[in-house]
C-alpha positions in Angstrom: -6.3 52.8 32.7 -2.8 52.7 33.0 -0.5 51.2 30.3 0.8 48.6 32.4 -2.7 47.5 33.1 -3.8 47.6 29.0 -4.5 43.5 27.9 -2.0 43.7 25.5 0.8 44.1 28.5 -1.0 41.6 30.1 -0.8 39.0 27.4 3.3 40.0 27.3 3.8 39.6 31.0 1.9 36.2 30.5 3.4 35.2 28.0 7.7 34.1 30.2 4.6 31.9 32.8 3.7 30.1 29.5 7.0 29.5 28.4 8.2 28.6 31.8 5.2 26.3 31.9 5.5 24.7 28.6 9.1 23.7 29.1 8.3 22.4 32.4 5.8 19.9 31.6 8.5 19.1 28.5 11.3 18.3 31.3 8.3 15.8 33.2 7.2 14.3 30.1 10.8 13.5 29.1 11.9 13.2 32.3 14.8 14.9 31.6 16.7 14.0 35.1 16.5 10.1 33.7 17.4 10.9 30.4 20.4 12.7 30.7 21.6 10.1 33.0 20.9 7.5 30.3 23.2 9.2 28.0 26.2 9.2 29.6 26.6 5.1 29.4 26.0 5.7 25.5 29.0 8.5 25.5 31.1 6.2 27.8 30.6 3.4 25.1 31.5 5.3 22.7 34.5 6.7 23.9 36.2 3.7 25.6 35.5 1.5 21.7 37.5 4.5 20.3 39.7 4.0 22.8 40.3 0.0 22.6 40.0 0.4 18.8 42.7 3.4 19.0 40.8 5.5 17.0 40.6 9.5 16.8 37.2 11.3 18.2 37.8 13.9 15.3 37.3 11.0 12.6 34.1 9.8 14.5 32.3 13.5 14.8 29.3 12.2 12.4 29.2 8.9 13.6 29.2 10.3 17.2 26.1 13.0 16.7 24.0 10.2 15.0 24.6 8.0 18.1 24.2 10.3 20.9 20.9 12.1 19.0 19.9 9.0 17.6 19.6 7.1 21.5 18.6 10.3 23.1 15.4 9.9 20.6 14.8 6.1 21.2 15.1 6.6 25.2 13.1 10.0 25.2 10.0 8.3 23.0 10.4 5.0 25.8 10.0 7.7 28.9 6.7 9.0 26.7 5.2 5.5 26.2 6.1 5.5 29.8 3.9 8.2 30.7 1.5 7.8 28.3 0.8 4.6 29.6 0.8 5.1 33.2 -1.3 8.1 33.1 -3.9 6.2 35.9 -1.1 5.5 38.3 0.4 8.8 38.0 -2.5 11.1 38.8 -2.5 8.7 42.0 1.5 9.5 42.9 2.6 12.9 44.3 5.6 12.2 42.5 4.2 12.0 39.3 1.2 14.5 39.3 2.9 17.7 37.8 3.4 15.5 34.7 1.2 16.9 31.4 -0.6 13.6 30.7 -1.5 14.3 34.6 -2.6 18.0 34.4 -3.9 17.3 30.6 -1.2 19.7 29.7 -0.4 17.1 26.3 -3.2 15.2 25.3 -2.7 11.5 25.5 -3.0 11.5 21.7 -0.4 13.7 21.3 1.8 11.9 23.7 1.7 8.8 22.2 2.3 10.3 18.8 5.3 11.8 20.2 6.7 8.6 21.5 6.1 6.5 18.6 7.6 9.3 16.6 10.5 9.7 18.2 11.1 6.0 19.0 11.2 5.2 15.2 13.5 8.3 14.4 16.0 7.6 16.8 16.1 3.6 16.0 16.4 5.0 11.9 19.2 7.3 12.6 21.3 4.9 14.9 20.8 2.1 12.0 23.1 4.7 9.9 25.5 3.9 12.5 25.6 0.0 12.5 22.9 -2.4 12.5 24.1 -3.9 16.4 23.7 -0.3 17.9 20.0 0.2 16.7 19.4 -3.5 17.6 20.8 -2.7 21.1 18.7 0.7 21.8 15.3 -1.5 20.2 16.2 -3.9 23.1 16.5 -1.3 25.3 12.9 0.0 24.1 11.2 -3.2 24.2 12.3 -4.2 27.2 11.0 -0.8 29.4 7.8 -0.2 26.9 6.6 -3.7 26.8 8.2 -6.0 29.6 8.5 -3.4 32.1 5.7 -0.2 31.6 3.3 -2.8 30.0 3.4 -6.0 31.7 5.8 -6.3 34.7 5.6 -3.0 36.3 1.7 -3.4 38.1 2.1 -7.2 38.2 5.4 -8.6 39.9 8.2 -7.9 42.4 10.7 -8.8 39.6 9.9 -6.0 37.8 13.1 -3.5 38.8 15.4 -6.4 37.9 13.4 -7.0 34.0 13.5 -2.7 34.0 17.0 -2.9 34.7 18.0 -4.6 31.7 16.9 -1.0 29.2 19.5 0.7 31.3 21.5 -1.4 31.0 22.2 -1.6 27.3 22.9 2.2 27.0 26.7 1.4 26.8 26.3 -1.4 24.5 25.1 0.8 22.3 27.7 3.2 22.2 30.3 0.9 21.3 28.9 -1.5 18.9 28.2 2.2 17.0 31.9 1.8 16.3 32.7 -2.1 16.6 30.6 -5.1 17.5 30.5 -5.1 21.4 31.7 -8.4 21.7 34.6 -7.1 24.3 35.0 -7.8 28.1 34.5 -3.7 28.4 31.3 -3.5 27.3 30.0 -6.5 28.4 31.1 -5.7 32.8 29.6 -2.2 32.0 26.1 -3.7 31.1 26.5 -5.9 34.1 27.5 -3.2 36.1 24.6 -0.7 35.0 22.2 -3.9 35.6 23.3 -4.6 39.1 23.4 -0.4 40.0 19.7 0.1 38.9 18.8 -2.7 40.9 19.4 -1.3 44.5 19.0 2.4 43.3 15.2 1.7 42.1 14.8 0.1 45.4 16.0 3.0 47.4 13.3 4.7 45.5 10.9 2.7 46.3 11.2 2.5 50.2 11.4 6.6 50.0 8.0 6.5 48.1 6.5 3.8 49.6 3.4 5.1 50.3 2.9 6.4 46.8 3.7 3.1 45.5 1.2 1.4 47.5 -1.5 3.7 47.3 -1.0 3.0 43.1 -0.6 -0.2 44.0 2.6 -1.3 41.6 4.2 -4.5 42.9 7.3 -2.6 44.2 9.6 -4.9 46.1 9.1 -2.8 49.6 5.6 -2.9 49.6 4.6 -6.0 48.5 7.6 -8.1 51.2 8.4 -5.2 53.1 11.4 -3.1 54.1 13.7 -5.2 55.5 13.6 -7.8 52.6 14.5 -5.1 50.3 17.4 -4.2 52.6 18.5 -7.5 52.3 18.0 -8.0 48.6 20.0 -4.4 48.0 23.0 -6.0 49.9 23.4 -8.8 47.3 23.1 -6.5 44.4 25.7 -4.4 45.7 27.6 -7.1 46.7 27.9 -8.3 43.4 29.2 -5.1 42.2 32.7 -6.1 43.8 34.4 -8.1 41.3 33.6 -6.0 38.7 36.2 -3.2 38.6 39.1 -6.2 38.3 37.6 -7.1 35.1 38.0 -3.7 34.0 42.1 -3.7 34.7 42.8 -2.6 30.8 41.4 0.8 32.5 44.4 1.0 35.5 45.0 0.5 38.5 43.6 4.1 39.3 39.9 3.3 38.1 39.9 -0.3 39.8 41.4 2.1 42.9 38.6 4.1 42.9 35.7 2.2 41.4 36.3 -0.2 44.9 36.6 2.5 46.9 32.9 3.2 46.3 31.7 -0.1 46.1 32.6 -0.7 49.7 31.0 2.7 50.5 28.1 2.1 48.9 27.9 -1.6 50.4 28.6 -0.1 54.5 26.0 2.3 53.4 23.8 -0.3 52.6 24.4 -2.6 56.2 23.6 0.8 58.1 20.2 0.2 56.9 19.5 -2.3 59.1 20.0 -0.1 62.7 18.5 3.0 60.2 15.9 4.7 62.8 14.3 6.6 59.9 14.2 3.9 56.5 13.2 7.3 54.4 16.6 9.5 55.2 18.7 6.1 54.6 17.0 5.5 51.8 17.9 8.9 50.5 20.9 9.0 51.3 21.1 5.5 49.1 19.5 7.5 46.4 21.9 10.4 46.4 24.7 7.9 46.5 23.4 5.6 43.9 23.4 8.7 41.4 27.1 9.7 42.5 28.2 6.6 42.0 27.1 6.4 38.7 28.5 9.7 37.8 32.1 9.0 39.4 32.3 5.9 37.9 31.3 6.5 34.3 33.2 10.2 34.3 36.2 7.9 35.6 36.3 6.0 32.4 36.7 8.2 30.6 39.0 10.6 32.5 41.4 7.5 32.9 41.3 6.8 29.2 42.3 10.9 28.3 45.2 11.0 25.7 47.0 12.9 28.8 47.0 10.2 30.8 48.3 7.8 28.6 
C-alpha cells in the first residue's frame, strides 16, 4: 500500500473538506450575507453621532468595539432563533436546505443554546455602552424573534412590513451608543432602512415564489399575487423620495446622489409592470436593492470624512 493511500493520509486530506464544511454550515447558520449587511447601519450610526457631536473616532475606540461586537452578537443569536425555529419550513425551501439545522449538521439543541447565548452577550456588552443602544438592539431582537420568526412570519401578509422594523433599528443603535438618538439623522435613517426592506424582501419573494408557497409563509406575492406586490413596492419606494432632503446637514452631494437612486430604483420598479419574465426583474430589484443600501450608507460616511470638510 502506498503512503498516500495509508488512513492516516486519508484522515489529513479529509480533514481542509471538514473545515470547509464546518465553516460553511457556520456562514448559513449565521447567515453571514444578512449579517454583515446589518452592521453597516450600526457603523453608519456611529460615525455620523461622532460626527454631529464633533467628537474624535480615536477617543471612542472602546466604546466603538463594544458596539459593533456587542450588535453583531444580538443580530447573529436573532438569525439563530431564526433558524432554529424555522427548521420545518426550511427543509421544504431550496433556498434554505444547506442550512445545519436542515442537514442536522448543529443539533437544534445546540442551536438554540447558541442564540440564546449570544443574544444575552451581545445585549450585556452594548449595555456598557449606554442603556438606549442595548434597549434599541433588544427591540430589534424582539421584534424579528417574536413578532416576525414566531408569530407573523407563517400567518399574515404584513409580516415584511412588522420584520422591517429589526432592520431598521441597526442605526439607532449606533448612535444612541454615543448620545440619545433623539436627532433628525437618526430618526430619517430608521425610516429609510424601514421603507428599503420593505420592497427588497418583496423582490425576494416574487423570485422565490414557488419556494414560499410550497412552505406556505403568507408572503405578500403568493398570498395576492404579483402584480399587487408590484404595486405595493411602488409606494414604498415612492416614499423614499423626500427622505434625502431631510438629511441636508449631510450636503448637497449626498442629497445629489441619494435622489439619483431613488428615481432609479423607482423606474426600475414601473418596468415591472411590462416585465415579460417577473423572476429577472425581480432580480434585478434584488441586486439593486442591496446597492442601494451600500451606496447610500458608504455615502454617509464618505461625505462626512474630515477631508471633505
Amino acid at each position: 500500500m502506498n503512503k498516500a493511500d495509508t488512513p492516516s493520509s486519508q484522515k489529513t486530506n479529509e480533514l481542509p473538506n471538514e473545515h470547509n464544511s464546518f465553516v460553511s454550515d457556520l456562514k448559513e447558520l449565521f447567515k453571514a450575507i444578512v449579517l454583515i449587511s446589518n452592521v453597516l447601519p450600526v457603523f453608519t450610526g456611529f460615525w455620523l453621532a461622532l460626527y454631529f457631536t464633533d467628537s474624535a473616532f480615536a477617543d471612542y475606540w472602546g466604546v466603538f468595539l463594544l458596539t459593533i461586537v456587542g450588535s453583531t452578537f444580538v443580530m447573529a443569536g436573532a438569525l439563530i432563533l431564526n433558524n432554529w425555529y424555522d427548521v420545518d419550513i426550511d427543509t421544504v425551501m431550496a433556498r434554505t436546505k444547506k442550512r445545519p439545522t436542515v442537514t442536522g449538521n448543529f443539533s437544534l439543541r445546540i442551536v438554540l443554546v447558541m442564540g440564546i447565548a449570544l443574544s444575552v452577550i451581545g445585549l450585556i456588552l452594548l449595555l456598557f455602552t449606554t442603556i438606549e443602544a442595548a434597549i434599541y438592539a433588544f427591540v430589534g431582537w424582539f421584534v424579528y424573534v417574536i413578532l416576525y420568526t414566531m408569530w407573523s412570519k407563517r400567518k399574515y401578509t404584513l409580516n415584511t412590513v412588522i420584520g422591517s422594523v429589526s432592520g431598521a433599528v441597526t442605526p439607532l443603535i449606533g448612535w444612541a451608543a454615543i448620545e440619545p438618538a433623539y436627532h433628525v439623522v437618526p430618526i430619517v435613517l430608521f425610516f429609510i432602512l424601514f421603507i428599503w426592506q420593505i420592497p427588497h424582501t418583496f423582490s425576494i419573494a416574487i423570485k422565490k415564489y414557488d419556494e414560499y408557497k410550497a412552505a406556505e409563509v403568507a408572503m405578500l406575492p403568493v398570498v395576492y399575487g404579483f402584480a399587487f406586490t408590484k404595486r405595493q413596492m411602488i409606494v414604498y419606494i415612492a416614499c423614499l423620495l423626500p427622505l434625502p432632503f431631510l438629511l441636508a446637514s449631510l450636503g448637497t452631494t449626498f442629497m445629489v446622489i441619494a435622489t439619483i437612486l431613488n428615481i432609479g430604483w423607482l423606474v426600475l420598479g414601473f418596468q415591472g409592470f411590462s416585465a415579460k419574465d417577473d423572476w429577472e426583474w425581480a432580480h434585478k430589484n434584488f441586486i439593486y436593492s442591496l446597492s442601494y443600501l451600500t451606496i447610500l450608507f458608504v455615502m454617509m460616511v464618505v461625505v462626512t470624512l474630515p477631508v471633505f470638510n
